[in-house]
KEDREN-228354 format. One line per 4 residues: number of its first residue (from 0); their letters; for each residue x, y, z negated of C-alpha. Coordinates in nm, 3 decimals. Layout:
N
NUM	a	X:Y:Z ~ ...
REM end
This chain:
353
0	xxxx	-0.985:0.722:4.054 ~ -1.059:0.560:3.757 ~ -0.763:0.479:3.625 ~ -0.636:0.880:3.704
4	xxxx	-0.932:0.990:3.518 ~ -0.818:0.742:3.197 ~ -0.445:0.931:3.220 ~ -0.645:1.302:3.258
8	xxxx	-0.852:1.188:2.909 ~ -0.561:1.067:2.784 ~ -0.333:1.363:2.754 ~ -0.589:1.602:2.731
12	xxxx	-0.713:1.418:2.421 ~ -0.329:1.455:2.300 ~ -0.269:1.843:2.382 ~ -0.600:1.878:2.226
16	xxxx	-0.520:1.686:1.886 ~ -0.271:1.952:1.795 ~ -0.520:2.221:1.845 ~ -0.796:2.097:1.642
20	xxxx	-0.554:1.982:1.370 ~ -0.492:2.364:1.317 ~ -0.857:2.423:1.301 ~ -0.940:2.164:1.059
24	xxxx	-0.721:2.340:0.822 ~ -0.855:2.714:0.889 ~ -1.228:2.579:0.894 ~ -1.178:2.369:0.553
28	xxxx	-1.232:1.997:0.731 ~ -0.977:1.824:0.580 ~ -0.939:1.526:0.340 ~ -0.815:1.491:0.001
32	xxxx	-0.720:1.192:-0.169 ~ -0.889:1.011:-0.463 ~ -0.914:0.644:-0.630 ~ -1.091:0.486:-0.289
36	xxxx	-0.852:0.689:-0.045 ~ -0.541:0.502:0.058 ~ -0.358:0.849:0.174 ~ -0.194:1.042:-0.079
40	xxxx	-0.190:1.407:0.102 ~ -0.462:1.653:0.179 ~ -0.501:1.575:0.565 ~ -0.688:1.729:0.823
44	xxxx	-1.000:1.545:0.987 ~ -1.193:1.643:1.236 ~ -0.987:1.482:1.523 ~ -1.288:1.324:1.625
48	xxxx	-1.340:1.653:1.828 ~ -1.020:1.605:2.036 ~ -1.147:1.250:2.167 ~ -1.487:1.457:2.228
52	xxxx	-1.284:1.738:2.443 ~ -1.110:1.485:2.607 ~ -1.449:1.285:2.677 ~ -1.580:1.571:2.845
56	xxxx	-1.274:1.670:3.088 ~ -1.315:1.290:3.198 ~ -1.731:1.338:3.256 ~ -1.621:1.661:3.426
60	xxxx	-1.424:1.517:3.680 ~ -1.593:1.171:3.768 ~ -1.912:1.338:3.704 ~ -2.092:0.969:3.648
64	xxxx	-2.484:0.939:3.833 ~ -2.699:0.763:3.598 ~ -3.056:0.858:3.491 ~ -2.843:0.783:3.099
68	xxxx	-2.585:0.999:3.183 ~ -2.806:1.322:3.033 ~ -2.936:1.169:2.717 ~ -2.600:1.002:2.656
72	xxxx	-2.453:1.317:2.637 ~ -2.697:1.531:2.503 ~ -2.703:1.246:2.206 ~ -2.269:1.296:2.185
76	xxxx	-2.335:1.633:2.100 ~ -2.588:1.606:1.881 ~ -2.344:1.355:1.706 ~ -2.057:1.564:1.701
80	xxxx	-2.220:1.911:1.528 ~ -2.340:1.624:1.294 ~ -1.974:1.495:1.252 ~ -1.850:1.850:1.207
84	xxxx	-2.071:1.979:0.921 ~ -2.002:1.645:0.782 ~ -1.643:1.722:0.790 ~ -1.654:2.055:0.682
88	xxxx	-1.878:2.054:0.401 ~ -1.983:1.719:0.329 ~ -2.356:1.624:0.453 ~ -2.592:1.442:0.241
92	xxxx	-2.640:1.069:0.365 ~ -3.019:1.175:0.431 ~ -2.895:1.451:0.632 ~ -2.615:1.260:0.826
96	xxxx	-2.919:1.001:0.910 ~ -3.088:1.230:1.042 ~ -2.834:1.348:1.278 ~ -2.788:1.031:1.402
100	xxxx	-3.133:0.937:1.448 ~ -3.190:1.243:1.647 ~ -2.929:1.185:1.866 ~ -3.042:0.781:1.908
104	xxxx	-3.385:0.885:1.958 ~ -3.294:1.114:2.251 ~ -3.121:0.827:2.445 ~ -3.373:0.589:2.375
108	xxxx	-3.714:0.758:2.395 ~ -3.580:1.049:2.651 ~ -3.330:0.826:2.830 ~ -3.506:0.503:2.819
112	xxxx	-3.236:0.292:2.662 ~ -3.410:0.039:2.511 ~ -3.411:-0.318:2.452 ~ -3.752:-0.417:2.625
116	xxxx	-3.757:-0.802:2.639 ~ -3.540:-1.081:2.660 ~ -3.513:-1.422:2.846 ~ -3.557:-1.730:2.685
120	xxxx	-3.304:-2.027:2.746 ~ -3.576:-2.293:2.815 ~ -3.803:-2.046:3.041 ~ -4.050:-1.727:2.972
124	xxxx	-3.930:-1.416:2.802 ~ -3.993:-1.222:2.468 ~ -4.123:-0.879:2.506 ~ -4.056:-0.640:2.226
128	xxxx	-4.337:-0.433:2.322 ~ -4.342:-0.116:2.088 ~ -4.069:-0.271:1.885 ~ -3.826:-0.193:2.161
132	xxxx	-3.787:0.205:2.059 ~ -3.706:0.093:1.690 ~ -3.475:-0.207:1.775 ~ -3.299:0.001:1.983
136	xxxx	-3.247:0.308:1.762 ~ -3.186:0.036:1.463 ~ -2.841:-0.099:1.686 ~ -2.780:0.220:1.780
140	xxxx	-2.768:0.345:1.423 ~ -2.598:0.065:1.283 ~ -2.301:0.015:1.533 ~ -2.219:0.368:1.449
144	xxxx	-2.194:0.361:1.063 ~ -2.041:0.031:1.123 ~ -1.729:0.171:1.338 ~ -1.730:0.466:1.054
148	xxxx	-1.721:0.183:0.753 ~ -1.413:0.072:0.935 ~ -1.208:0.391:0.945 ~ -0.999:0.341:0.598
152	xxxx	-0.656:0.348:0.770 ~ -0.473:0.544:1.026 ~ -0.565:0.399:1.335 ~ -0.789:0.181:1.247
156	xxxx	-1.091:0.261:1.422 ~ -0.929:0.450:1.707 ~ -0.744:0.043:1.784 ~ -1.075:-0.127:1.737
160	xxxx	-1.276:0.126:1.923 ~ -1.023:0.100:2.217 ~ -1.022:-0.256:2.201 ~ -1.391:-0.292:2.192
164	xxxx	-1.438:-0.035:2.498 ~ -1.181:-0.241:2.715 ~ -1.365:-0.542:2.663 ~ -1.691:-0.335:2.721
168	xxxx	-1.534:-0.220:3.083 ~ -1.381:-0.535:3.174 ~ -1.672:-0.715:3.161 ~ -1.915:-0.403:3.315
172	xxxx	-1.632:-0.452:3.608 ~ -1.709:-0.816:3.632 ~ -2.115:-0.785:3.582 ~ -2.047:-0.472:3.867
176	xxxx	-2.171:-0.172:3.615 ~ -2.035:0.147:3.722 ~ -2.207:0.349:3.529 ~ -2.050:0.177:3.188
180	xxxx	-1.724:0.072:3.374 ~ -1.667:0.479:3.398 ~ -1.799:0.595:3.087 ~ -1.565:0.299:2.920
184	xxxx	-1.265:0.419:3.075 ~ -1.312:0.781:3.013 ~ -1.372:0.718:2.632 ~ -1.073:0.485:2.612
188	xxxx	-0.870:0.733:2.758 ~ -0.989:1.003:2.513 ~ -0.955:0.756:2.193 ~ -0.580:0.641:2.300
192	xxxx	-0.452:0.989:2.376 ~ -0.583:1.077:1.988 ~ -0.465:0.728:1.904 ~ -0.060:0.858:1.949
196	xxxx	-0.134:1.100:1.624 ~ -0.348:0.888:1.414 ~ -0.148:0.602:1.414 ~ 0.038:0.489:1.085
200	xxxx	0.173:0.737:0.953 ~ -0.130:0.993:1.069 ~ -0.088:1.303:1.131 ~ -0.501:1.369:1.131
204	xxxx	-0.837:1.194:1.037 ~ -1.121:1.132:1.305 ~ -1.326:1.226:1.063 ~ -1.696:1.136:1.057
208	xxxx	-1.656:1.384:1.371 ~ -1.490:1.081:1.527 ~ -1.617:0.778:1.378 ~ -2.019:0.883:1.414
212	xxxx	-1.849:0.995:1.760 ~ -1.722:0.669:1.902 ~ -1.983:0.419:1.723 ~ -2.253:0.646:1.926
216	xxxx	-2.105:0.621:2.208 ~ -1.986:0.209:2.183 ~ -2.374:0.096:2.098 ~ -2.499:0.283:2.403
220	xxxx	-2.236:0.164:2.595 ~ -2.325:-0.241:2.497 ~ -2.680:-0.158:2.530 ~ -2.654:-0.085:2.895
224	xxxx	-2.380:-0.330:3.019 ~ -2.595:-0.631:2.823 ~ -3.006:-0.530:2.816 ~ -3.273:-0.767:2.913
228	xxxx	-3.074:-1.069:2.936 ~ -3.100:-1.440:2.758 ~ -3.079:-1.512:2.407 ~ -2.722:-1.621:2.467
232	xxxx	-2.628:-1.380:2.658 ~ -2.734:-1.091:2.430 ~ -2.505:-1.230:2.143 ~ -2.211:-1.090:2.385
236	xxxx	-2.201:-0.710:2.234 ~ -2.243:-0.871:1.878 ~ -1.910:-1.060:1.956 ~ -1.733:-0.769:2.128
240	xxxx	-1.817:-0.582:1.801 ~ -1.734:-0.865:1.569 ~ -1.477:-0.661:1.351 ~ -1.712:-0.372:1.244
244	xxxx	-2.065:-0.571:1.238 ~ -1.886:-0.849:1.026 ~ -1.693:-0.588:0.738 ~ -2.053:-0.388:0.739
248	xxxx	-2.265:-0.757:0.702 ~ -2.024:-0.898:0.462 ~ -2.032:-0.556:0.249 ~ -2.382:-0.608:0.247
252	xxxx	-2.363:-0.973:0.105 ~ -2.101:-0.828:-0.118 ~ -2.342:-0.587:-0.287 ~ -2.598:-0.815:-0.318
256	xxxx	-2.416:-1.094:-0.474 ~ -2.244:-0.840:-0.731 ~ -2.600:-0.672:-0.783 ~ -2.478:-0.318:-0.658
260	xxxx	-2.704:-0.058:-0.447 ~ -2.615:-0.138:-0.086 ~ -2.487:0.212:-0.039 ~ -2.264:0.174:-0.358
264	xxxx	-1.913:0.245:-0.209 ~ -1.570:0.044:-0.307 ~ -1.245:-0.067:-0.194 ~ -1.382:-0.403:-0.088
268	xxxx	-1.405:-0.396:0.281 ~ -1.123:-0.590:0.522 ~ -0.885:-0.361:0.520 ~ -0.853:-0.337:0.144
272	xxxx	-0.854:-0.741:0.130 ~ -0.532:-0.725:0.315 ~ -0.395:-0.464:0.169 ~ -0.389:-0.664:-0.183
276	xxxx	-0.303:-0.980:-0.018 ~ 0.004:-0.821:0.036 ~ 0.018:-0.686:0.358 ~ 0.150:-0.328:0.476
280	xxxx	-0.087:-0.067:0.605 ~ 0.063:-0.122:0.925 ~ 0.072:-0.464:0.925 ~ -0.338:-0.431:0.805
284	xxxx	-0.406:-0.266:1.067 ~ -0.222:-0.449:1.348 ~ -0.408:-0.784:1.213 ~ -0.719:-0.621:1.216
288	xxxx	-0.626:-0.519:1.594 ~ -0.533:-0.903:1.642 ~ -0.879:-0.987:1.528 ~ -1.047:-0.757:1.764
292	xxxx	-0.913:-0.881:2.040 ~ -0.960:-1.264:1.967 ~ -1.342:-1.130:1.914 ~ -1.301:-0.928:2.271
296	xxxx	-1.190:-1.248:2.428 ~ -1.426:-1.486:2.261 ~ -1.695:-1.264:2.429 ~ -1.561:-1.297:2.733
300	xxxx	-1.506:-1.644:2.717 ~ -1.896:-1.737:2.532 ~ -1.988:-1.545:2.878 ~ -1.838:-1.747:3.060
304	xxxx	-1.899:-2.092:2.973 ~ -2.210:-2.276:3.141 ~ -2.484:-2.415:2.958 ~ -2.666:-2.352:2.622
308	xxxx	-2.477:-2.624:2.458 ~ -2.181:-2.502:2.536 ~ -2.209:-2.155:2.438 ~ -2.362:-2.253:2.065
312	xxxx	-2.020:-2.458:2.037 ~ -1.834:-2.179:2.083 ~ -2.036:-1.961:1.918 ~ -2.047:-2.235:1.629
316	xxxx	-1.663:-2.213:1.601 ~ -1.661:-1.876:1.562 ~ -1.900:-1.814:1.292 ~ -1.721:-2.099:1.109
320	xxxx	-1.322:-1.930:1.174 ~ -1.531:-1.603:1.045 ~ -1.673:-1.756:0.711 ~ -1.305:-1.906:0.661
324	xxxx	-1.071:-1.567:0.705 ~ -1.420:-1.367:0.449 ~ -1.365:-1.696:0.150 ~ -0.966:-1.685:0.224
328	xxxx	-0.897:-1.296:0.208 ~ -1.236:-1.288:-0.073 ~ -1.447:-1.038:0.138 ~ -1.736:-1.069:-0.062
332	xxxx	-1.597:-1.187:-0.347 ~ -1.299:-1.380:-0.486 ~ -1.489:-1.703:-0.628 ~ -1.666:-1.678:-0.315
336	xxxx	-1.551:-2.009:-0.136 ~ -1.838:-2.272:-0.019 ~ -1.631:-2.382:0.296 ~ -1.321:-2.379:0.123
340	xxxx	-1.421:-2.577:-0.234 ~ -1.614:-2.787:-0.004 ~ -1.329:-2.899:0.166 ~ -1.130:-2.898:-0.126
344	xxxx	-1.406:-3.163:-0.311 ~ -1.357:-3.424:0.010 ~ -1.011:-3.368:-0.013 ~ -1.023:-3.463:-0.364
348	xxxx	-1.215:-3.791:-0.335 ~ -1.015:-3.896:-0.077 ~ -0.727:-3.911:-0.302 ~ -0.911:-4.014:-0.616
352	x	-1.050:-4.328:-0.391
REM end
């Protein structure tokens, strides 16, 4: 049944693209190009509403039981007239926070998704106490401007969004989650059928519509399959999600080190790196797909392996493969290289001795 309701979401998500591609246009959502845009057309957003219609057609027929299931959806709609106005008329950022802290507030202090404690790795636990309702809405918040920062090209955060949710359901099938297993497929569906009209060249935007949309949806989602588990273990969504949390951290380091306001905007992020390294836009964004998935599997393998030690070796070797690709492509900032002049001094002596 699942994988029927994955093909329904699926091609209802592409006989509704079409659809809300014409209304985009009528309604005025649509985007037009300008020094930090890579698309040189006035094109329609807004297509964020297609994976929504096909999301619903999907919760319609597997009709999911889960004391979540109400707030998460009551939250995706508060998202979505959020991503609308955005798309229409342009929100303020106050405004657009608002939205979105709305809609997290409703899952976490209505629904109860929170982040309540966590288990040590030597023994005991560390409650959160009333810290839980903020820490929760503070992930919930920032996975979803963090999938947004990410949509720059076509298909670029429909393919990391679909990546992300099949690692999210393969390992809620593993750890036995229905409730996330179900809601992963029928959101994968949705985002793939959009997907086959947003790829390179797109036809339509998501739009903030889209992006808000998914990034809701995908910290909710890694709240409940990983909640109130060890220290180790609760690094697993921050893997699966290594693509968007490490452009939006590295943005952040960015702004700092070049003493701009952190919500200064430029063509900085990954997906510009590439693009001046030399790289096509689809060749961009089938790299940053590549990436992704190494981070999908590296979650599933750091779940895997026994033992603290262990997992803080792997997790050590991926930090370190992280800070390499940020000096080599200059993600925060071209004569950013500590690793790599590091390296380069020990090289150095070596041959000088």
């Amino acid at each position: 049944m699942l994988y029927l309701t994955l093909f329904i979401c699926f091609i209802t998500s592409i006989l509704a693209t079409p659809l809300v591609k014409k209304l985009a246009f009528k309604i005025g959502a649509t985007d037009k190009p300008n020094q930090r845009k890579v698309h040189q057309r006035i094109m329609p957003r807004l297509g964020g509403l297609a994976i929504f219609i096909g999301f619903l057609v999907g919760y319609l027929v597997m009709q999911p039981t889960s004391i979540y299931a109400l707030p998460l959806l009551i939250g995706s709609f508060i998202i979505i007239i959020t991503g609308v106005l955005d798309d229409m008329m342009e929100l303020s950022p106050k405004i657009k926070l608002a939205g979105q802290l709305l809609a997290a507030g409703v899952v976490v202090i209505y629904g109860g998704v929170q982040i309540q404690f966590i288990n040590l790795p030597f023994g005991g636990t560390l409650e959160f106490g009333f810290l839980s309702i903020p820490l929760t809405i503070i992930w919930i918040v920032g996975i979803t401007n963090a999938i947004n920062l990410i949509d720059g090209l076509d298909g670029l955060a429909a393919g990391v969004s679909s990546i992300v949710l099949i690692t999210i359901s393969g390992m809620a099938i593993m750890m036995g989650n229905g409730f996330v297993t179900t809601m992963g497929f029928i959101m994968l569906g949705s985002t793939l059928g959009f997907l086959v009209y947003n790829f390179h060249p797109a036809k339509i935007f998501m739009g903030d519509t889209g992006a808000l949309f998914l990034g809701f949806i995908i910290s909710v989602l890694s709240l409940l399959g990983f909640k109130n588990v060890t220290v180790i273990s609760f690094i697993v969504p921050v893997i699966i999600l290594g693509v968007p949390i490490s452009d939006t951290f590295f943005a952040i380091i960015r702004r700092i080190v070049q003493n701009k306001p952190l919500s200064a905007p430029d063509k900085s992020h990954l997906h510009h790196c590439l693009l001046r390294l030399g790289y096509s836009h689809r060749q961009t964004v089938l790299i940053i797909y590549a990436m992704s998935a190494i981070f999908g599997l590296a979650a599933v393998i750091f779940s895997k392996v026994q033992g603290m030690w262990a997992s803080l070796l792997v997790l050590g070797i991926l930090l370190v493969a992280i800070e390499i690709i940020v000096e080599k492509i200059g993600l925060v900032d071209k004569n950013y290289r500590p690793i790599l002049n590091f390296v380069r001094g020990v090289r150095y002596s070596r041959v000088k001795n």
